[in-house]
Residue, then its C-alpha position, 0 to 999 in steps of 0.5 A: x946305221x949310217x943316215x946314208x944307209x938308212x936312206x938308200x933302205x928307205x928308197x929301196x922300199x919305195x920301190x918295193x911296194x908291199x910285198x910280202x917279203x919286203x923286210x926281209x928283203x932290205x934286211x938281205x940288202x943290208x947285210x950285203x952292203x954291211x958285209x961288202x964294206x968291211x971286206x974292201x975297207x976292212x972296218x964298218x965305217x960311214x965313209x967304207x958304207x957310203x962308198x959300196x952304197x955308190x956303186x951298189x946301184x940305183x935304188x930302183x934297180x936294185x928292187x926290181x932285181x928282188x921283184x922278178x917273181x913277185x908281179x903285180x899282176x901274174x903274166x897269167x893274168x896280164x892279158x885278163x886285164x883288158x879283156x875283162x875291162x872293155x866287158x865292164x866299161x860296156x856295162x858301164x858305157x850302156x848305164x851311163x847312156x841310160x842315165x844322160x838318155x833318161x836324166x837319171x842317177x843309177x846305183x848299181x850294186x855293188x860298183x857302179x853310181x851313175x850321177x844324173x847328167x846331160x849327153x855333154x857331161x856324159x862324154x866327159x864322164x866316159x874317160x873317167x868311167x874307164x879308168x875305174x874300170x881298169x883300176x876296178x879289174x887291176x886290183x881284183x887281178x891283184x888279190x887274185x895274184x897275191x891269194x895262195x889260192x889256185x883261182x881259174x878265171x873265166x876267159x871270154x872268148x872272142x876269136x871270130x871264125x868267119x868260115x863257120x859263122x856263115x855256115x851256122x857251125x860256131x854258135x846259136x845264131x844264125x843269119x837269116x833270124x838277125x837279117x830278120x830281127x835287124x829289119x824288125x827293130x829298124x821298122x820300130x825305131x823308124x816307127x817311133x822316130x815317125x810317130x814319137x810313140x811304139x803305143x797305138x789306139x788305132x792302127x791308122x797310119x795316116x793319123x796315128x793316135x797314141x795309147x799314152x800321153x806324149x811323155x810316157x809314150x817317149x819314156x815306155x817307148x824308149x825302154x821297150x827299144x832298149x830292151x830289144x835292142x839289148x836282145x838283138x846285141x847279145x844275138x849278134x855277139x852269138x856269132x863270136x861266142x858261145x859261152x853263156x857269158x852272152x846270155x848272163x849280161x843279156x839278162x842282166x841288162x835288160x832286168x837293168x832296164x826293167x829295173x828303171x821303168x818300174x822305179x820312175x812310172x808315169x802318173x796316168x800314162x794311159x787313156x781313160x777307158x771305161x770298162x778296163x784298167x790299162x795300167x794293172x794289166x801294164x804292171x802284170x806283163x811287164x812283172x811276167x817279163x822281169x820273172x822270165x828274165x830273172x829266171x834266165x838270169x839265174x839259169x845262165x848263172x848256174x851254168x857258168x858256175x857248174x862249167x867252172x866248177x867241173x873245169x876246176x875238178x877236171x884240172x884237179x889230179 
């Protein structure tokens, strides 16, 4: 084999990638040009083989037209890959908001670590975070693509119908309970912006005492604002959605939150009292949320499983 040929092969195969069927592919390339050159030149020289190579065409042409069937990611799949993204970098975007919030590091199994860093070195982390993310959905829509398996992906739905959300028709949310709910935690945070504290001994608004010491106060405050806030988002995001999807990361998140207040606790947070120990009923109601939530969590997993699974045996003839 010429070195001319050899090169012009090699540079196909660049643009090849890993395909499966790349070999065989610069092999049929090969052929062609071989062939070619003894019918025009009637003898397989380096000079016949130089001269179809020049007119065979670029390199990177000549791959694509072998590529056609044989994306990256199927077109199917093409419109997954933002959507699935922006689901994943919110995720992202709310741990990296906890961690230059709280000045904490974070792994999340089994993709995400989160350094511990401050609000300015958070804004540059976020464009870094969603590359990730993009190159984290691009390859698993790249397995999906290669596998000879029929895989049914999940699509979120986000169409909004404005008609049958004012009417109450689309989802579980109504909007008489988020006017409410949004009042609710406006007063909260309007409480704890006053006050540095949501924990009161007394409920004295003219001299309002804190049932915690001033850090704890922020740290439990700060969760327990998450933890709804968390809640009043995934109500809102009921008005463009029904799928269980909402109620999966729902309790996702706030078993995220609960996760990091119960693995940095405050030495002593409470008053002294005497005939009570604050602390012990604390860890008993905050054990009892997280087994609700898990619960939930575990709920809404099981549904989304049984849903694909009857999606899948539906389809199937």
């Amino acid at each position: 084999m010429s070195e001319r040929l050899k090169n012009y092969l090699e540079e196909i195969g660049h643009y090849l990638g890993i395909s499966r069927e790349k070999q065989e592919i610069l092999t049929e390339i090969k052929s062609h040009i071989l062939e070619k050159a003894e019918q025009e030149f009637g003898d397989i020289t380096d000079d016949a083989v130089e001269r179809i190579i020049d007119t065979y065409g670029n390199p990177r042409r000549v791959a694509e037209k072998y590529m056609d069937d044989s994306q990256i990611i199927a077109p199917a799949f093409k419109g997954y890959l933002l959507r699935y993204t922006m689901i994943l970098f919110a995720f992202h975007f709310v741990l990296i908001l906890l961690s230059a919030i709280f000045r904490v590091s974070m792994v999340v199994i089994p993709f995400f670590y989160i350094p511990k860093m401050d609000s300015f070195q958070a804004f540059f982390y976020l464009p870094m975070a969603f590359v990730f993310d993009l190159g984290l959905v691009g390859i698993i829509l790249y397995f999906v693509t290669q596998s000879r398996k029929e895989i049914n992906l999940p699509w979120p739905k986000l169409k909004v119908n404005w008609q049958k959300i004012m009417e109450g028709k689309q989802t579980k949310s109504k909007v008489i309970p988020l006017i409410l709910m949004l009042m609710g935690y406006t007063a909260l945070v309007w409480i704890y912006w006053r006050s540095g504290t949501l924990f009161f001994k007394t409920i004295d608004l003219q001299d309002p005492r804190s049932l915690l010491t001033p850090l704890a106060s922020q740290w439990y405050s700060l969760g327990l604002l998450a933890l709804l806030g968390i809640g009043v988002a995934a109500y809102v995001v009921r008005f463009f959605t029904a799928s269980e999807w909402v109620d999966l990361l729902r309790s996702a998140g706030q078993l995220v939150i609960l996760g990091i207040l119960f693995n940095r606790p405050m030495d002593d947070p409470f008053s002294e009292f005497v005939y009570i120990d604050l602390q012990i009923i604390a860890n008993i109601f905050i054990a009892i949320i997280a087994a609700v939530l898990a619960i939930d969590f575990l709920k809404s997993l099981i549904i989304l499983m049984k849903n694909s699974l009857m999606k899948k045996t539906s389809m199937e003839p």
